[in-house]
DRENFIDO-267890 format. One line per field, with one value per residue: x, y, z of N, C-alpha, C in turn. Coordinates in pm, 1 decimal, padded with zeros to 6 digits. Layout:
REM DRENFIDO-267890
n_X <- X, ...
n_Y <- Y, ...
n_Z <- Z, ...
ca_X <- X, ...
ca_Y <- Y, ...
ca_Z <- Z, ...
c_X <- X, ...
c_Y <- Y, ...
c_Z <- Z, ...
REM end
This chain:
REM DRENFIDO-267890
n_X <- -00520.8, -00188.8, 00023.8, 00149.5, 00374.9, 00701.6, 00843.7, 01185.9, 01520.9, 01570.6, 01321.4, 01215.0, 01356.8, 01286.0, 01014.1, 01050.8, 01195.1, 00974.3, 00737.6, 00785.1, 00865.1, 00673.1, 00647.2, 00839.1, 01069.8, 01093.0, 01348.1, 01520.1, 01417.5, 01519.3, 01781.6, 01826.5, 01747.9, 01951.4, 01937.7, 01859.9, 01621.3, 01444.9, 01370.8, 01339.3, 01108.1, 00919.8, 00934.0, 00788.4, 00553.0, 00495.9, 00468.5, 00279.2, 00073.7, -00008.4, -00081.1, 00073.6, 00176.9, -00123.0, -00211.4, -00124.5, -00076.4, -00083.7, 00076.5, -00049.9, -00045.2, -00249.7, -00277.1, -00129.0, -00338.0, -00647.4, -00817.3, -00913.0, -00971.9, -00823.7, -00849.8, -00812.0, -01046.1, -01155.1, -01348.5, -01644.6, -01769.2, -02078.2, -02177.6, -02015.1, -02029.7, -02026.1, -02168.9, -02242.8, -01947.2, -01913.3, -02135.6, -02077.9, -01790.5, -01878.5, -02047.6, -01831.3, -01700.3, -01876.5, -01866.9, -01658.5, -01532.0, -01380.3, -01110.9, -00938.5, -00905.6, -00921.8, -00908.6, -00847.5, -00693.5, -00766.7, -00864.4, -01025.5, -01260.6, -01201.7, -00970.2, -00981.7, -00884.1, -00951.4, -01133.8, -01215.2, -01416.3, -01397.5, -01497.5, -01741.4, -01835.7, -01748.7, -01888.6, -02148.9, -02066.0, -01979.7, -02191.6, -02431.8, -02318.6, -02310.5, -02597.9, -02686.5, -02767.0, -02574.6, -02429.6, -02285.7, -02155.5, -01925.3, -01778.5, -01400.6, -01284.9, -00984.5, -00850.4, -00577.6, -00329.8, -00049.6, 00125.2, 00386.9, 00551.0, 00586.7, 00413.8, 00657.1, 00623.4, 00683.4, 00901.1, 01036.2, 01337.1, 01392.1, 01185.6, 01209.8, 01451.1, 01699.5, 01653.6, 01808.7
n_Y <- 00857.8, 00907.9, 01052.1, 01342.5, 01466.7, 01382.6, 01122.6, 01171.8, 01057.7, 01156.1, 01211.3, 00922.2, 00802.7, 00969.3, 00889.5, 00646.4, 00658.8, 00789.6, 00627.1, 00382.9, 00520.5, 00733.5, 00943.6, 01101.5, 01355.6, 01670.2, 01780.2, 01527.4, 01388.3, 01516.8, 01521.0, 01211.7, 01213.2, 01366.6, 01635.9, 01987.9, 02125.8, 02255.2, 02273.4, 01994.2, 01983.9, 02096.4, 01934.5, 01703.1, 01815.2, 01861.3, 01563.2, 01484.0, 01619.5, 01591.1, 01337.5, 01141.5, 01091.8, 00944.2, 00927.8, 00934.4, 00667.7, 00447.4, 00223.5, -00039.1, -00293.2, -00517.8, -00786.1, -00720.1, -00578.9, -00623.7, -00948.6, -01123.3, -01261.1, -01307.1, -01360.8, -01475.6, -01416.4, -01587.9, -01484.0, -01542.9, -01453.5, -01459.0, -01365.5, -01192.4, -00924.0, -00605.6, -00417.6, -00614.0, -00641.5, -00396.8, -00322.9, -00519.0, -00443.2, -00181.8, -00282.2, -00392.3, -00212.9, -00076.6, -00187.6, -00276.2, -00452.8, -00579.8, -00505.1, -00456.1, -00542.1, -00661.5, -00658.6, -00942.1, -01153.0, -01478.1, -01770.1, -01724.4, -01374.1, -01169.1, -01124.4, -01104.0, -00929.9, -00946.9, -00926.3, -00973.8, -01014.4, -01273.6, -01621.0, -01630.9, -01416.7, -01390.7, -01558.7, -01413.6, -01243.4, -01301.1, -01443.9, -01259.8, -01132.4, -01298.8, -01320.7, -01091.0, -01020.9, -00965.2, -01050.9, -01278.0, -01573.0, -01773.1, -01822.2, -01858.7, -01907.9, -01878.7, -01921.8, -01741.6, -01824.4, -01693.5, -01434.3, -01405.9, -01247.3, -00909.6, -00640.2, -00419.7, -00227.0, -00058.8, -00192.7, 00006.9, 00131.2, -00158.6, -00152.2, 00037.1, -00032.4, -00070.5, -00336.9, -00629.0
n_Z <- -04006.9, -04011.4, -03750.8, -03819.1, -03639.5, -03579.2, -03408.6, -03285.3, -03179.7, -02888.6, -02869.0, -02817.5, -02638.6, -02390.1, -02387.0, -02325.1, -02070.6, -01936.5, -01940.3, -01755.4, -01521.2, -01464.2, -01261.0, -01240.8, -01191.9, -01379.6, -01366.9, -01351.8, -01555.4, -01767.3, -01739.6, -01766.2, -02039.7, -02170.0, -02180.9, -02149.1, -01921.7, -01991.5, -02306.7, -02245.6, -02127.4, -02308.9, -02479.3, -02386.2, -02309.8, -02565.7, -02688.2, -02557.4, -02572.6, -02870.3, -02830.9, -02808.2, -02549.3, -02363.4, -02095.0, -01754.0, -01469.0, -01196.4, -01132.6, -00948.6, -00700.8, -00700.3, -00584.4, -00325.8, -00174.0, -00240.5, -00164.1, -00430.7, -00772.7, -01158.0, -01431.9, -01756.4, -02053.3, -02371.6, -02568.9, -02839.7, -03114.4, -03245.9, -03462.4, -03752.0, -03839.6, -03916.3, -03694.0, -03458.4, -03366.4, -03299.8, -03118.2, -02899.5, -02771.5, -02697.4, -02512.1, -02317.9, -02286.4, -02017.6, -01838.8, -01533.9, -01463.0, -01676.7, -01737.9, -01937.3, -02274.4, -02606.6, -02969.1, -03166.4, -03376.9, -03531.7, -03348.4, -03184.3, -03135.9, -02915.0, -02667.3, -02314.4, -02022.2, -01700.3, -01397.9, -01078.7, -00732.4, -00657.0, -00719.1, -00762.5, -00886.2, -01102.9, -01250.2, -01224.7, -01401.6, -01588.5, -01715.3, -01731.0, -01923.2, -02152.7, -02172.5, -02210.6, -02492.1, -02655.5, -02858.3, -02833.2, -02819.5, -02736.4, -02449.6, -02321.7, -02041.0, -01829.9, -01551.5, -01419.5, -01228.5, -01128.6, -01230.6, -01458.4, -01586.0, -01558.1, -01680.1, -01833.2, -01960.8, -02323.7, -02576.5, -02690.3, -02788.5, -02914.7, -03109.2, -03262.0, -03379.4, -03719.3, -03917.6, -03826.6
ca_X <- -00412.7, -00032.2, 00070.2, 00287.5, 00484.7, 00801.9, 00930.3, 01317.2, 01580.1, 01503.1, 01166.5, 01213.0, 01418.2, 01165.6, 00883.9, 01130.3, 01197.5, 00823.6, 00674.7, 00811.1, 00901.7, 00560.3, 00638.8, 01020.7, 01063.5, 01151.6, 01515.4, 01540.3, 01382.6, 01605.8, 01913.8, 01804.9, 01800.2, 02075.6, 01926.4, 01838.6, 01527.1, 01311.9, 01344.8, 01265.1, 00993.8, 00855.4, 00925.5, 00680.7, 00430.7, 00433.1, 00421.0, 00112.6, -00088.1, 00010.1, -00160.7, 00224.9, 00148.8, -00236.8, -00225.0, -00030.4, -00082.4, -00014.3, 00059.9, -00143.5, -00044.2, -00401.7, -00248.9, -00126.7, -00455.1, -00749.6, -00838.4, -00931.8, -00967.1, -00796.3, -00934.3, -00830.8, -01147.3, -01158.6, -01493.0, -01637.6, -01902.4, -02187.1, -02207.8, -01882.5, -02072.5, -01954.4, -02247.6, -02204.1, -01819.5, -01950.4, -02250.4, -01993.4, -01714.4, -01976.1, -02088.6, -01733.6, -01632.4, -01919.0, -01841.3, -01550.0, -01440.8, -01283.6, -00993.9, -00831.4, -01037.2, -00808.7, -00974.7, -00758.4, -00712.3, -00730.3, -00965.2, -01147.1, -01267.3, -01163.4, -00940.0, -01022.9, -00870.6, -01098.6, -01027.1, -01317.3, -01348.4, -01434.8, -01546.6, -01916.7, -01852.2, -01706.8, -01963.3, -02248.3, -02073.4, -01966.4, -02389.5, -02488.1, -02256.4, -02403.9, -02730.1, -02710.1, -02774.0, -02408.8, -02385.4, -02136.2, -02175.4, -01852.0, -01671.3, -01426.4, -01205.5, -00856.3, -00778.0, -00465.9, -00225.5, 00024.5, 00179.6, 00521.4, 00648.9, 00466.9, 00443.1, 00718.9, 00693.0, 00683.1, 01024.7, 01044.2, 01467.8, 01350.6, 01032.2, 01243.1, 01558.2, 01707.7, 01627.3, 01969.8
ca_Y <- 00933.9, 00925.5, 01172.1, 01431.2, 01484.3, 01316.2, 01091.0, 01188.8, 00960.9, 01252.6, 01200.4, 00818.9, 00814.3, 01047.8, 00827.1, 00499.4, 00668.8, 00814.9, 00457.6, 00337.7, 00610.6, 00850.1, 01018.6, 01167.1, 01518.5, 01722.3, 01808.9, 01428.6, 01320.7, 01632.7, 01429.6, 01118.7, 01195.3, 01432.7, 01725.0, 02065.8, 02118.4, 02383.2, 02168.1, 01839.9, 01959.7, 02148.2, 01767.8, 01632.6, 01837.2, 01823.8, 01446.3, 01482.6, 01743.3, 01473.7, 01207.8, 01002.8, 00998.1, 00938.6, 00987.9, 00883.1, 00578.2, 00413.8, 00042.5, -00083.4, -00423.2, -00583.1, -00897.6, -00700.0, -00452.8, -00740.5, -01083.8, -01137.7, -01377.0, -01270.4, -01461.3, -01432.2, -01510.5, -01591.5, -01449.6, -01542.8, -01382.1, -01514.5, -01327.4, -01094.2, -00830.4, -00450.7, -00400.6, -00749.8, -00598.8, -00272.6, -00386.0, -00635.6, -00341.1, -00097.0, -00330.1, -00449.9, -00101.5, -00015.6, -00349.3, -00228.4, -00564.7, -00573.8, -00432.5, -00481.0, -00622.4, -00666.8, -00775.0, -01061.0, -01237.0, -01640.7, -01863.1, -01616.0, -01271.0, -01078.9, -01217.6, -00965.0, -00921.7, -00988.1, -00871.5, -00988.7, -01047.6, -01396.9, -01703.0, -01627.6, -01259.3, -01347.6, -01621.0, -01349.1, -01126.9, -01400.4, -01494.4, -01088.2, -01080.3, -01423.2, -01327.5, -00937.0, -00966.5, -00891.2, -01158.5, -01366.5, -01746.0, -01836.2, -01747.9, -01950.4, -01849.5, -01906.4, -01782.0, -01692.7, -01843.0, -01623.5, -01342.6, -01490.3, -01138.8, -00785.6, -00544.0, -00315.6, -00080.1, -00117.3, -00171.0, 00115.3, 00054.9, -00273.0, -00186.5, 00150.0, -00070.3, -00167.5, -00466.1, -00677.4
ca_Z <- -04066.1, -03944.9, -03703.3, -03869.6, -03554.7, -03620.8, -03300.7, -03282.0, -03082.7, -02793.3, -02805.6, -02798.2, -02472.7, -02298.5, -02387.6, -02262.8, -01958.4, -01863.5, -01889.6, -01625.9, -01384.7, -01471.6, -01171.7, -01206.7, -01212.9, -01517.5, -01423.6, -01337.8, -01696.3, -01872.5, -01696.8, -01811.0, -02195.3, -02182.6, -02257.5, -02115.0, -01847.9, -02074.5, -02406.2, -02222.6, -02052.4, -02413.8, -02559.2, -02310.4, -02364.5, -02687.4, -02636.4, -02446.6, -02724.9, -03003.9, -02778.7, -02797.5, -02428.5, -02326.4, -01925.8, -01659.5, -01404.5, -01066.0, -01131.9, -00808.4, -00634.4, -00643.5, -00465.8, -00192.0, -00167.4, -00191.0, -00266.3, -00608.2, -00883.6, -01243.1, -01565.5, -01928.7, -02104.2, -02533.4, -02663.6, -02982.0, -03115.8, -03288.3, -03597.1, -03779.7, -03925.9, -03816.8, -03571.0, -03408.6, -03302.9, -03234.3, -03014.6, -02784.6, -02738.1, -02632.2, -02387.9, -02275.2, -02231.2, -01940.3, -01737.6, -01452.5, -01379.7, -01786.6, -01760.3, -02061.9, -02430.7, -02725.9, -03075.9, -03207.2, -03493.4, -03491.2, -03334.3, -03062.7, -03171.2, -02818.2, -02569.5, -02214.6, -01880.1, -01591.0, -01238.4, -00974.4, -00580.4, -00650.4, -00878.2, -00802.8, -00874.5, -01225.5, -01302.9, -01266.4, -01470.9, -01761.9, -01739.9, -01757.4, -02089.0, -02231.5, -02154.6, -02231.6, -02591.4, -02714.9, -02971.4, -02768.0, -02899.6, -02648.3, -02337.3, -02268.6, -01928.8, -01806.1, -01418.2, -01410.4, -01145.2, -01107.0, -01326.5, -01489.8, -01630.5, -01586.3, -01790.4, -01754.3, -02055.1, -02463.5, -02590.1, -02787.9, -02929.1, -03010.3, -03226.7, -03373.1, -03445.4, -03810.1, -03875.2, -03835.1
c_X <- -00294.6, -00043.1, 00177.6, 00400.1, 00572.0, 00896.0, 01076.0, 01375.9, 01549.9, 01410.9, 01121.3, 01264.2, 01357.6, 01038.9, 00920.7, 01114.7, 01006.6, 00746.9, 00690.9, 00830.8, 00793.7, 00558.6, 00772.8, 00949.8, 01111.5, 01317.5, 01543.0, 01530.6, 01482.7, 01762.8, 01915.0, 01828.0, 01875.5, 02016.4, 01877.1, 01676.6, 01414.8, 01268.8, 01303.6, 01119.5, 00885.0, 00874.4, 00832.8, 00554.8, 00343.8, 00393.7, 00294.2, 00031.3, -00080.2, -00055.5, -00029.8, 00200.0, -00006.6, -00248.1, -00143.4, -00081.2, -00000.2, -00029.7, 00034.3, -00088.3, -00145.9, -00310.9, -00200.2, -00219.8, -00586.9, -00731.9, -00912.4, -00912.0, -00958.9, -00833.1, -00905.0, -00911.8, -01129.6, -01329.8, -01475.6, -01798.1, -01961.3, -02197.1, -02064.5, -01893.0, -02007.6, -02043.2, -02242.0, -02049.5, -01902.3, -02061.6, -02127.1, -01878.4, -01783.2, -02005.9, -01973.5, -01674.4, -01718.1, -01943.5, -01705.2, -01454.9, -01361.1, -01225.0, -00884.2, -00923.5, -00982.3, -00900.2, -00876.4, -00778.3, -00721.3, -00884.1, -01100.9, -01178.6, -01184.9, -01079.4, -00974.2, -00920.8, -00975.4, -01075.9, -01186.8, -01336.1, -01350.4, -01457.9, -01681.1, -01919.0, -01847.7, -01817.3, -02090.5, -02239.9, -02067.2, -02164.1, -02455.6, -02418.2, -02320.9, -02535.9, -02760.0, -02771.2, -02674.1, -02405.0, -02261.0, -02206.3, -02096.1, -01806.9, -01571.4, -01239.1, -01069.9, -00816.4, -00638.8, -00408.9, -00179.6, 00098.5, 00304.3, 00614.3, 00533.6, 00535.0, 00530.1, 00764.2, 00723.2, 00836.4, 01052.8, 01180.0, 01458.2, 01273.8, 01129.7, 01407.2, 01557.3, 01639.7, 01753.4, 02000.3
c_Y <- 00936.2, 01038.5, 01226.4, 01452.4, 01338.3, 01242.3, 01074.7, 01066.0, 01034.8, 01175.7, 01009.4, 00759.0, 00897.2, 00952.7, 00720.4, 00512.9, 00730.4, 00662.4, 00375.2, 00373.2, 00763.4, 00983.8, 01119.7, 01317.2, 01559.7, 01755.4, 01632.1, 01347.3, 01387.1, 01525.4, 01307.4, 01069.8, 01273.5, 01530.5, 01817.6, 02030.2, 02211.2, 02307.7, 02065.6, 01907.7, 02029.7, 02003.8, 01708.8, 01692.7, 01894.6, 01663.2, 01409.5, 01555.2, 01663.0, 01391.3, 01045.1, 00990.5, 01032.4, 01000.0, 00927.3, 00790.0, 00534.2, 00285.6, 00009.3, -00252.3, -00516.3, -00685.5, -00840.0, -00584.9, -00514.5, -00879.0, -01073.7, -01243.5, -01269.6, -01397.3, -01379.6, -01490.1, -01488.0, -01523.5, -01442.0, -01490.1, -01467.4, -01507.3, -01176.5, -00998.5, -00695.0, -00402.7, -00481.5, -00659.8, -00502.4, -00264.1, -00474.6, -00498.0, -00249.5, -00169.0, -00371.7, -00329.9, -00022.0, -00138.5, -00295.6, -00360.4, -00603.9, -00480.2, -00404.1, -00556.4, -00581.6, -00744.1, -00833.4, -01121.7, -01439.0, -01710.0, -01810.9, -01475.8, -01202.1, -01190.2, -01061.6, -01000.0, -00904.2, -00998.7, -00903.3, -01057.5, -01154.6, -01483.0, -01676.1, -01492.7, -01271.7, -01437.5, -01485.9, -01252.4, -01171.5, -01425.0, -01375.6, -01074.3, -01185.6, -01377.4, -01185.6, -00948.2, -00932.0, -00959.3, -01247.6, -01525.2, -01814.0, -01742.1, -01846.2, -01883.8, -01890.4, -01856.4, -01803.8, -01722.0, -01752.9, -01536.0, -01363.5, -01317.2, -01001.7, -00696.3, -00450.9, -00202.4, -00178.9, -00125.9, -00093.7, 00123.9, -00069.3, -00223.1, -00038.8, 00120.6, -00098.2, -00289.4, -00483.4, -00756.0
c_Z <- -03969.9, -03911.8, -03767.4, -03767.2, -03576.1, -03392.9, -03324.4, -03160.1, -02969.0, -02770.6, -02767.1, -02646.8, -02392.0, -02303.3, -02296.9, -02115.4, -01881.2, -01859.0, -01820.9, -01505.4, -01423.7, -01390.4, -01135.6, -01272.1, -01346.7, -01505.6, -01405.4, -01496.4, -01782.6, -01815.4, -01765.9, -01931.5, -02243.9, -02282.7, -02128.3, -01971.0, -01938.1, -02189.0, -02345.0, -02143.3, -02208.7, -02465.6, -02519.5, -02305.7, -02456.2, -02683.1, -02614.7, -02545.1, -02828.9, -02971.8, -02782.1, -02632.5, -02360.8, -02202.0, -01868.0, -01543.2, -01305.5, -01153.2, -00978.7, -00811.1, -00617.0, -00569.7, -00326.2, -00099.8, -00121.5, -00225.1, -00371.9, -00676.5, -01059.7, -01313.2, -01684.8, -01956.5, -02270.0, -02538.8, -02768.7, -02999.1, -03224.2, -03427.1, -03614.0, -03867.3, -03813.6, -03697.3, -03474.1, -03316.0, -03240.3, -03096.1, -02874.3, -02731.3, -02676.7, -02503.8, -02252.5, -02169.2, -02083.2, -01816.1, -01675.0, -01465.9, -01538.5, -01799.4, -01858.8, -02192.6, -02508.3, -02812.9, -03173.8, -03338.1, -03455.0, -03443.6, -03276.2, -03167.8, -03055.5, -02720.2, -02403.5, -02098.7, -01778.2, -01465.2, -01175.9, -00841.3, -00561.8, -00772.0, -00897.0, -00853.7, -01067.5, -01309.4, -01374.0, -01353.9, -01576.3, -01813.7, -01774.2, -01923.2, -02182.9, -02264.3, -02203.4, -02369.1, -02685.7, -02845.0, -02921.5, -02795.1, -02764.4, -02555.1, -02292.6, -02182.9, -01885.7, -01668.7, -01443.8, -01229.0, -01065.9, -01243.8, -01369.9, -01519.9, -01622.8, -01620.0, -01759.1, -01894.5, -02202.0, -02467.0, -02701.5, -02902.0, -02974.9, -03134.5, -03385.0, -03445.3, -03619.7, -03818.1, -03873.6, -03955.7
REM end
C-alpha cells in the first residue's frame, strides 16, 4: 500500500540534501532548504517515522582500509517457483560478504555485490552457496576493476520531474 504521507518540494530537498551529507546539523540542513530550524527538523523526523529515510551511514573507503577482492556475480536459479526465490534470499541475506542482492529481470535471476579478502575467500563462499542447497543452477562472477562512478545519492529532481 502507498504511503499516504505526501513528499512536498521541502521534503524533497531535505531528503536530496541528507543523502549525501547524513551528518549536517539541523540549522545547517534548515539553511539548506530554506526553511526554519523547528519545521525542518519536525520534516525529518517525520521522514524517518514514514520510513522515507531508513538509517543513516558512513560510506567507508574499503580500498584505503584493506585489501580485498569485489565481484558482481549473476545467479540463476534452478527452479522459479515462490519458495525457490524465497529459499536463495534467506540464504543471501545471512552471508556478510553479500553486500548488496537485487532480483532482476532478464537473463540472471539476482545479480549481488561481493566484498571478500581474497579470490580463495570468495571461491569458498561461491562453493558454500552452490553446494548449500539454495537452488542456484549458475554463478557466474565479474571482479570488478575499479569503480568508474560511485554512488553519490538517488536523483530525486530527476525521478520527480515532468516529463519534458
Amino acid at each position: 500500500m502507498p504511503n499516504p504521507f505526501k513528499l512536498d518540494r521541502l521534503n524533497l530537498r531535505i531528503l536530496q540534501t541528507l543523502q549525501t551529507s547524513g551528518r549536517i546539523t539541523n540549522l545547517d540542513l534548515a539553511e539548506a532548504v530554506a526553511l526554519s530550524p523547528s519545521p525542518c527538523l519536525e520534516r525529518v523526523k517525520r521522514l524517518e517515522r514514514e520510513g522515507y529515510i531508513r538509517h543513516y551511514l558512513a560510506e567507508i573507503d574499503l580500498d584505503a582500509c584493506l585489501p580485498h577482492v569485489r565481484l558482481m556475480a549473476e545467479v540463476t536459479l534452478e527452479n522459479h517457483r515462490k519458495e525457490d526465490f524465497r529459499r536463495f534470499e534467506q540464504a543471501v541475506a545471512g552471508i556478510p560478504e553479500v553486500v548488496s542482492c537485487y532480483k532482476i529481470a532478464g537473463p540472471y535471476d539476482y545479480t549481488m555485490d561481493v566484498v571478500c579478502r581474497d579470490h580463495l575467500h570468495y571461491g569458498t563462499m561461491e562453493a558454500g552457496l552452490l553446494a548449500g542447497g539454495f537452488g542456484i543452477a549458475r554463478i557466474r562472477s565479474h571482479e570488478v576493476i575499479e569503480r568508474s562512478k560511485p554512488f553519490s545519492g538517488f536523483p530525486l529532481d530527476l525521478l520527480t520531474a515532468p516529463d519534458a
